[in-house]
Each structure stands twice: as structure tokens, then as C-alpha cells.
N, C-alpha and C positions, 0 to 999 in steps of 0.2 A: 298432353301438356296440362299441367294445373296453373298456370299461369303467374305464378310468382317467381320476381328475380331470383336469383340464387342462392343473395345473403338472408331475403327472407325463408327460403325455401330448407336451408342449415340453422337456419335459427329454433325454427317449428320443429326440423325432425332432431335438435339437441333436447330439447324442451320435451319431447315428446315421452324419449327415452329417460327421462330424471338425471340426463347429464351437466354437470355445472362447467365454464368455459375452462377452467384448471383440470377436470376431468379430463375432457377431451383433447386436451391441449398434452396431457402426459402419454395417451393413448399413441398420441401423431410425434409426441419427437418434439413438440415445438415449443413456442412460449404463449400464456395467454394473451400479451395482446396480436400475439397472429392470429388467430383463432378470433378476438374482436374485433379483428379489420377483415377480415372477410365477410361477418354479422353486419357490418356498417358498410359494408362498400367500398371501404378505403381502399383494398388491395384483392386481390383471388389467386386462390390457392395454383400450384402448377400442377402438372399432369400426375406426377409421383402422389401429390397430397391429395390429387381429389380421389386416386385409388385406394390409397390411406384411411383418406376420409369414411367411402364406399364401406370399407373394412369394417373400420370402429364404427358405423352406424349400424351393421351390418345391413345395408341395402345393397341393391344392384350401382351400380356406375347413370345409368342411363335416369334411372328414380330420383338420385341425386342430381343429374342435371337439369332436372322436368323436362327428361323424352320419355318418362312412361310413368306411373304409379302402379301402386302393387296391382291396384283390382285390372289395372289393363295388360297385365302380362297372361299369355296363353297357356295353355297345358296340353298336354295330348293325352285325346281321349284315349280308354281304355280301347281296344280292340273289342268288336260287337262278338258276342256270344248268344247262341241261342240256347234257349232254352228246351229241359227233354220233355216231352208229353206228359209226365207225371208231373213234372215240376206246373204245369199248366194248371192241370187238376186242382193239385192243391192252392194252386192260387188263387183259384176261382171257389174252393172252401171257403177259404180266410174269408173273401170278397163281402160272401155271401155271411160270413158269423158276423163279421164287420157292422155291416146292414142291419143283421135281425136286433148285434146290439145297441146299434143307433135307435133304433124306432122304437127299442124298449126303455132306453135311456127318455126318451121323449115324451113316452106317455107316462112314465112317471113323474118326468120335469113338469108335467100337466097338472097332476094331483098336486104338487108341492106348494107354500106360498107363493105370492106375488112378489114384484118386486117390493112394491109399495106397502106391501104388509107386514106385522110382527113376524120377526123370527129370519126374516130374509136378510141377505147381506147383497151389496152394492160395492163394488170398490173402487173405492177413493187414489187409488197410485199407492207408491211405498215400495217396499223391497222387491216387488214383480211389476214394477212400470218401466216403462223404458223410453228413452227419447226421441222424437221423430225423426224421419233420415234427415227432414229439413231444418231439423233445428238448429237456432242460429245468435248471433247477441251486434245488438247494433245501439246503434242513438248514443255512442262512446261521448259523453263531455266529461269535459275538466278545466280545474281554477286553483291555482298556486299561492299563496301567498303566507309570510309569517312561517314557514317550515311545516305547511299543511296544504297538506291535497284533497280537495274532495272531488269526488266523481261519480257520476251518473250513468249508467247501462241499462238494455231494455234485453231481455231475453227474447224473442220469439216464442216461446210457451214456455209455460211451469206444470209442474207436474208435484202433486203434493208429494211434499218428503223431499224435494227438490234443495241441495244445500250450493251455496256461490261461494269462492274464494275470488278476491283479487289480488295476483301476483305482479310485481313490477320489479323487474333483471336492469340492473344497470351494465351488467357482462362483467361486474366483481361482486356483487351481493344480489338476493333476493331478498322483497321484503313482502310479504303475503299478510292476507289478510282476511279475516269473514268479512263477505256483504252480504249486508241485510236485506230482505228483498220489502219494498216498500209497494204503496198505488204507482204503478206508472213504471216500475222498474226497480232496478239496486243504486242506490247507493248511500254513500258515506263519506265521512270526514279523517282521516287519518293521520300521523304525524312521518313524513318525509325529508332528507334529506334532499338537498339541491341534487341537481342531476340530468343526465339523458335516459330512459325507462325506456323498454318496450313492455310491454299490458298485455297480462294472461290473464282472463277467466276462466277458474275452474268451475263445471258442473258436478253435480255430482247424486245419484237417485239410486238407493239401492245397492246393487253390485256395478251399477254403468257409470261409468265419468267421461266426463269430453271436457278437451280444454282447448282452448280457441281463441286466436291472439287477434286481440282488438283492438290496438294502435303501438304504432312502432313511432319510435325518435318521438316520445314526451317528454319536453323539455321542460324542467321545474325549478325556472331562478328567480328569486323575486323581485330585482331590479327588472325581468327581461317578462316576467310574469310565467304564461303558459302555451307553449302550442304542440302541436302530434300531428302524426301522420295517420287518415284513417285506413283501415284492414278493411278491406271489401269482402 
């Protein structure tokens, strides 16, 4: 179980796939505000749509309802096979080439600069860094007012080369945006329409991207000001 209701649980894995709610909504047959009242809670699909559903996400039925995620589904092992006496042999070659060119790898790495000296290189992150399984984005604030939103996010690590977008889906438009990464975290001032948002941060380092929804039902009216739901 990942522990999120269902409308947030279809929200994430729409979002995931680069699908907009008219996307999905032609996939199933229906209209987009069914497809936005299931996102909201207002109403849940029936047995026919959530296999529908299942389909056009292409996930399992059970993934969609949070009784499993991908990485908890099983496989069956291969059937054990042994191995023939020559195949042994040779394995115990390789082992052994393995070895002789580690050690000679090493005593060379010995001879070479230091770190700390001319000619050495250190790396700083960039297109071969990658982000930790923990990494995460919290401290979500925000403040509405005049047709402008600004907002605050903290990453849990950055990683140089490290680039942020903030997306916010009213379930008829996106509007995204670069955030700047500042002391203390991201943020910025942008110019928004009134509305209900839910808030995607994109990461993005290299060839990896994570995107990670950090507050749902933000509310941006300026009589009513601002409030959201936080995303644990």
C-alpha cells in the first residue's frame, strides 16, 4: 500500500505519464469533468472505468487501487541450472584476470596525482550524478494576492547541475514555471490566475528527473487569500 487515497493516487500516476485530463478523459470514453471529480473526490469511477482506467495507465488494477506498486509485484525465478565443470574453470580465470587487473589498476592509481593536486579532477555532479533514493521536497509555503503567487520549497539535497520547475494543474490548464534555487531553498514570484492547483516539482539532473507533488487543493483567491493541502 503507498498510502494515498485514490484521487490522489490517479492524479500522480496521470501526471506521471505526461497525460492532460482531456487526454485521458478521450482514452475512457468520458468527459473531463469526470475524470476531475474523481482527482477531487467528488465522485469514483465504477468497476468498468477503473479497468478502463487500469488500461489507459497501463498498470495493473490492484497498482491503481494502492494493493500493490510496481516494485511489490513478484516474478518467478528462473529455474536453477547448474553449471558444467569447464564453465567453473573458466569462471575462476575471469575471477582471477579480474583481480590481477584491479591491483594493477591500483598501483597505478598510486603513481598518479592526488586529489588535491594539479591535473586531478573531483566531480562536482552533472550529467553522471544522480539523486538519492531519499530525495524528497518539503517546507511547501505559499501567499496569493494581486493575481500573483509566490512560493517557497526546500529540496532535501541538490546536486550541482540540479534544474527545478514548478508546475500547478488546475485539471484545465498547466502553468509551469523555472524555480530558482536560492539560500534555504526555491522560490519565486509568479503571475497566476484565481483557482484550485494541485503543485508539481519537477527535478531534474542530467538524464534523471523526478517529479513530486507537494500540495494539492491550493487555493488562490484574493478576497479568500491562500491555503493547500500538504503532500507528505
Amino acid at each position: 500500500m503507498d498510502g494515498l487515497e485514490f484521487k490522489d493516487r490517479l492524479f500522480r500516476l496521470r501526471k506521471e505519464r505526461g497525460m492532460s485530463q482531456e487526454e485521458l478523459a478521450g482514452r475512457l470514453g468520458v468527459s473531463r469533468q469526470a475524470v476531475s471529480k474523481w482527482e477531487t473526490g467528488e465522485a469514483q469511477p465504477d468497476y468498468a472505468k477503473l479497468i478502463a482506467l487500469a488500461d489507459a495507465l497501463e498498470i495493473s488494477l490492484d497498482a491503481l487501487c494502492g494493493r500493490e506498486t510496481p516494485a511489490s509485484k513478484t516474478e518467478t525465478p528462473p529455474p536453477e541450472q547448474k553449471l558444467s565443470p569447464w564453465l567453473w574453470v573458466l569462471a575462476a580465470v575471469c575471477l582471477a584476470l579480474a583481480v590481477a587487473i584491479g591491483v594493477l589498476m591500483y598501483r597505478m592509481g598510486d603513481s598518479g596525482p592526488a586529489a588535491d593536486e594539479p591535473g586531478s579532477s573531483v566531480s562536482e555532479g552533472g550529467d553522471s550524478a544522480f539523486f538519492p533514493a531519499e530525495f524528497a521536497i518539503g517546507g511547501a509555503e505559499f501567499e496569493y494576492g494581486g493575481g500573483e503567487l509566490t512560493y517557497r520549497f526546500v529540496p532535501s539535497a541538490v546536486t550541482k547541475g540540479t534544474q527545478f520547475r514548478i508546475v500547478l494543474d488546475n485539471g484545465i490548464k498547466e502553468y509551469a514555471f523555472d524555480a530558482q534555487l536560492a539560500e534555504g531553498g526555491c522560490r519565486g514570484t509568479v503571475r497566476l490566475p484565481e483557482g484550485i492547483y494541485h503543485v508539481v516539482v519537477m527535478a531534474e539532473c542530467g538524464t534523471e528527473k523526478r517529479m513530486l507533488l507537494i500540495a494539492k487543493d491550493l487555493r488562490c483567491f484574493d478576497r479568500e487569500g491562500c491555503s493547500w493541502t500538504v503532500v507528505d
